[in-house]
Wavefront OBJ file of the C-alpha trace (Angstrom):
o trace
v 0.000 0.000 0.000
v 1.733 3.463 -1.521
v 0.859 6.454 0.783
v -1.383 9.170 -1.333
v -1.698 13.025 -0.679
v -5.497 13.699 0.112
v -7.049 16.629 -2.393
v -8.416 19.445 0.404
v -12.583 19.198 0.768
v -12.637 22.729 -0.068
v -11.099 25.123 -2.683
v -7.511 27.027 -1.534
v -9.089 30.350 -0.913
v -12.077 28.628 1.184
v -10.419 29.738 4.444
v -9.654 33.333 4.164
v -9.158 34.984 5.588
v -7.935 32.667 8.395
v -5.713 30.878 6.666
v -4.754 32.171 3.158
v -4.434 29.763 -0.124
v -0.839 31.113 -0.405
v -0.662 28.738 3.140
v -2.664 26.069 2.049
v -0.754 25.597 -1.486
v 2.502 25.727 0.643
v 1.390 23.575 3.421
v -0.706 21.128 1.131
v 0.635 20.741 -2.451
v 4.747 21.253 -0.672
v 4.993 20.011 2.643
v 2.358 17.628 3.368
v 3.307 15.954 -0.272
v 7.010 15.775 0.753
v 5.998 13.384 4.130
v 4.101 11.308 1.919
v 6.914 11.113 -0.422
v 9.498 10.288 2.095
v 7.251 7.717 4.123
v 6.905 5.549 0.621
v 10.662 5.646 0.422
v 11.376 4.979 3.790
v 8.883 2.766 4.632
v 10.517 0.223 2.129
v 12.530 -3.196 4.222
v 11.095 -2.214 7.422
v 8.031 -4.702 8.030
v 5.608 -2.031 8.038
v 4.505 -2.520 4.893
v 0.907 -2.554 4.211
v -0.171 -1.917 7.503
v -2.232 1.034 8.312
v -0.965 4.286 8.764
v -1.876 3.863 12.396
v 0.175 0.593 13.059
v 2.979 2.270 10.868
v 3.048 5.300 13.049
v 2.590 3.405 16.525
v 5.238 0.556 14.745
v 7.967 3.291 13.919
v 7.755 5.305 16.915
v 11.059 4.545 18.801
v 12.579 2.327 16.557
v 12.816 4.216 12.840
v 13.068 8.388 13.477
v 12.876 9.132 10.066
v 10.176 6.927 8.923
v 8.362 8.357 12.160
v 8.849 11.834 11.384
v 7.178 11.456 7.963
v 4.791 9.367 8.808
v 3.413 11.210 11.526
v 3.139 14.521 9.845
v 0.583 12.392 7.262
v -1.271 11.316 9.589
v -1.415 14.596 11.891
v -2.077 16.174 8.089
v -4.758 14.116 6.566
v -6.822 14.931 9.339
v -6.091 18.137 9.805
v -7.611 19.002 6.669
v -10.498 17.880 7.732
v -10.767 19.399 11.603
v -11.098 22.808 9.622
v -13.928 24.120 7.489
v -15.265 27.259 5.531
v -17.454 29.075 8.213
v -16.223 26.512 11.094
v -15.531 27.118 14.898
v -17.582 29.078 17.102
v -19.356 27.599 20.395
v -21.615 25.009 18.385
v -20.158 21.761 19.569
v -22.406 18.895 19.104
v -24.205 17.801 22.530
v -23.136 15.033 23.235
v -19.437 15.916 22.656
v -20.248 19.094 24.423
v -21.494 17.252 27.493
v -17.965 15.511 27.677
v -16.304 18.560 27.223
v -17.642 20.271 30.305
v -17.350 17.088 32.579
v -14.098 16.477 31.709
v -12.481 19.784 30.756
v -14.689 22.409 33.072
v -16.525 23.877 30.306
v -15.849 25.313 26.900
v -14.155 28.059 27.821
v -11.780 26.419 29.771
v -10.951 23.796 26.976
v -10.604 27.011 24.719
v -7.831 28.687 27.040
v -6.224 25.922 27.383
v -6.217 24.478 23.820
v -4.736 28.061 22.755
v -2.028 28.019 25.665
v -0.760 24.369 24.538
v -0.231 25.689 21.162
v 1.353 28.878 22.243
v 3.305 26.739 24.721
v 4.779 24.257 22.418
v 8.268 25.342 21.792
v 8.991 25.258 18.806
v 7.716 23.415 16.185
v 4.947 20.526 16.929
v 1.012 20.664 17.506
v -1.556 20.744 20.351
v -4.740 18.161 20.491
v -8.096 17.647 22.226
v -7.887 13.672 22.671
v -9.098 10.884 24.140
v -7.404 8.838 26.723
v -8.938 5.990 29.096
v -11.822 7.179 27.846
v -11.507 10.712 29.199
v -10.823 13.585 27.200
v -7.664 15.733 27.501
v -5.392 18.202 26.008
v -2.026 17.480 25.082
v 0.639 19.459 23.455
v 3.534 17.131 21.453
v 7.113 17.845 19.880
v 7.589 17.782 15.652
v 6.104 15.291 14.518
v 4.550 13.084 17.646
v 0.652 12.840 18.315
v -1.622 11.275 20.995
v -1.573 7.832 18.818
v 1.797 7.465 20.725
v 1.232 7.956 24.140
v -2.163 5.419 24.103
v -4.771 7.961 23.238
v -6.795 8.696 20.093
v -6.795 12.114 18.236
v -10.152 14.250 18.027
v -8.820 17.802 17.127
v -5.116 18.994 16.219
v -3.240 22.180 15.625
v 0.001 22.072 14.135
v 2.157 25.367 15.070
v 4.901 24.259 12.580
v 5.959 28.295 11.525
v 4.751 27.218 7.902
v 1.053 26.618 9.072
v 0.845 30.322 9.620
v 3.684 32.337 9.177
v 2.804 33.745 6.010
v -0.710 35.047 7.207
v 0.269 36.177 11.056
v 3.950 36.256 10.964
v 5.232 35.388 14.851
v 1.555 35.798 15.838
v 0.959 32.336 16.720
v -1.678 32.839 19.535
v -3.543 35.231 16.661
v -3.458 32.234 14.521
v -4.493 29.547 17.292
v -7.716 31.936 18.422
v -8.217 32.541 14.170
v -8.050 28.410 13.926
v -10.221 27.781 17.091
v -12.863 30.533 16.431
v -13.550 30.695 12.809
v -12.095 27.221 11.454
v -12.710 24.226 13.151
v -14.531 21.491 11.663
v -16.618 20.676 14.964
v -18.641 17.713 13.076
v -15.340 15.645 12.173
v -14.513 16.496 15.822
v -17.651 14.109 16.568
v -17.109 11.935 14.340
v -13.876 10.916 15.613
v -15.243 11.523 19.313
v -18.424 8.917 18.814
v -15.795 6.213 17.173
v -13.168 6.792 19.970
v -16.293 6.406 22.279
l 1 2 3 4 5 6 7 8 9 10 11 12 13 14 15 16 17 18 19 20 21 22 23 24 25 26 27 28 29 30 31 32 33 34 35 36 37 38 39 40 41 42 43 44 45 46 47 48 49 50 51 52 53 54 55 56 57 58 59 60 61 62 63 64 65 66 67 68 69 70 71 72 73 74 75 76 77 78 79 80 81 82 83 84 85 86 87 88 89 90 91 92 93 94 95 96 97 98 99 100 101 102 103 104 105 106 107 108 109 110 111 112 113 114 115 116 117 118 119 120 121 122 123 124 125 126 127 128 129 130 131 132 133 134 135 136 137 138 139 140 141 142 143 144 145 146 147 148 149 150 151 152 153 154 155 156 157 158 159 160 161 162 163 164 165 166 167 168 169 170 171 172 173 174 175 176 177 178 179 180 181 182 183 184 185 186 187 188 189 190 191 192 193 194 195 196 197 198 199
């Protein structure tokens, strides 16, 4: 099984002007194409072969950096993608989802904050999450590359604060572009989709 670069569900100037097609043809068509690239070549002798990209990213963690590194970033990439939408974000979290949220995070507003301050906290490059673990949910902040998959929980929302998700549109501005992704991007009904089969 060859690794494939998803097309985007929406057209490159669907996010503006949150996140600019300049961004999206970078990010998209440049960088996400070069981890699929690399993971085809480097996925080659290692046993990981046609396994899914979930096994492959769990299976390399620890044991194959570069095949990890790549890897990771398509996995983190095909969904993120899809956690954002034209006209997306806002306080209208499904229910159910929304119940969890304020048993397990005190409230919206909380999981907000601290969504933002993971992603402003991250040094350097690497991403922040909403996931679920044990069957609670959580936020989590990882390095590069690395997502929940590795540290036994499952992925329901992602940021990546790599410089080229957003430098081009906010500069150094990275909590303008983490409040710009929460508020006016996210794709809340993927984010329940992925909650209710984690559940």
């Amino acid at each position: 099984m060859t690794f494939t670069l998803p097309e985007l569900p929406y057209a490159y100037d669907a996010l503006a002007p949150y996140m600019s097609a300049e961004t999206l043809e970078y990010h998209h068509d440049k960088h996400h194409n070069t981890y699929v690239e690399k993971s085809n070549d480097l996925i080659q002798g290692t046993g990981l072969e046609g396994k899914s990209i979930e096994e492959v990213v769990k299976g390399a963690h620890g044991t194959n950096q570069g095949l990890f590194n790549n890897i990771a970033q398509h996995y983190n990439h095909m969904h993120f993608w899809q956690w954002m939408k034209p006209g997306g974000g806002g306080t209208s979290v499904p229910g159910a989802l929304a119940a969890k949220i304020d048993e397990d995070l005190g409230g919206f507003d909380k999981f907000r904050a601290d969504f933002i301050d993971a992603g402003v906290t991250q040094f350097g490059s690497g991403w922040c999450w909403l996931a679920m673990k044990d069957g609670k949910l959580q936020v989590m902040k990882t390095p590069n590359g690395e997502n929940p998959l590795v540290h036994g929980a499952t992925p329901l929302l992602g940021c990546d604060v790599w410089e080229h998700s957003y430098y081009i549109d906010y500069r150094n501005a990275r909590p303008k572009y983490l409040e710009a992704f929460f508020d006016n991007l996210v794709n809340w009904e993927y984010v329940e989709h992925l909650f209710n089969q984690a559940s």
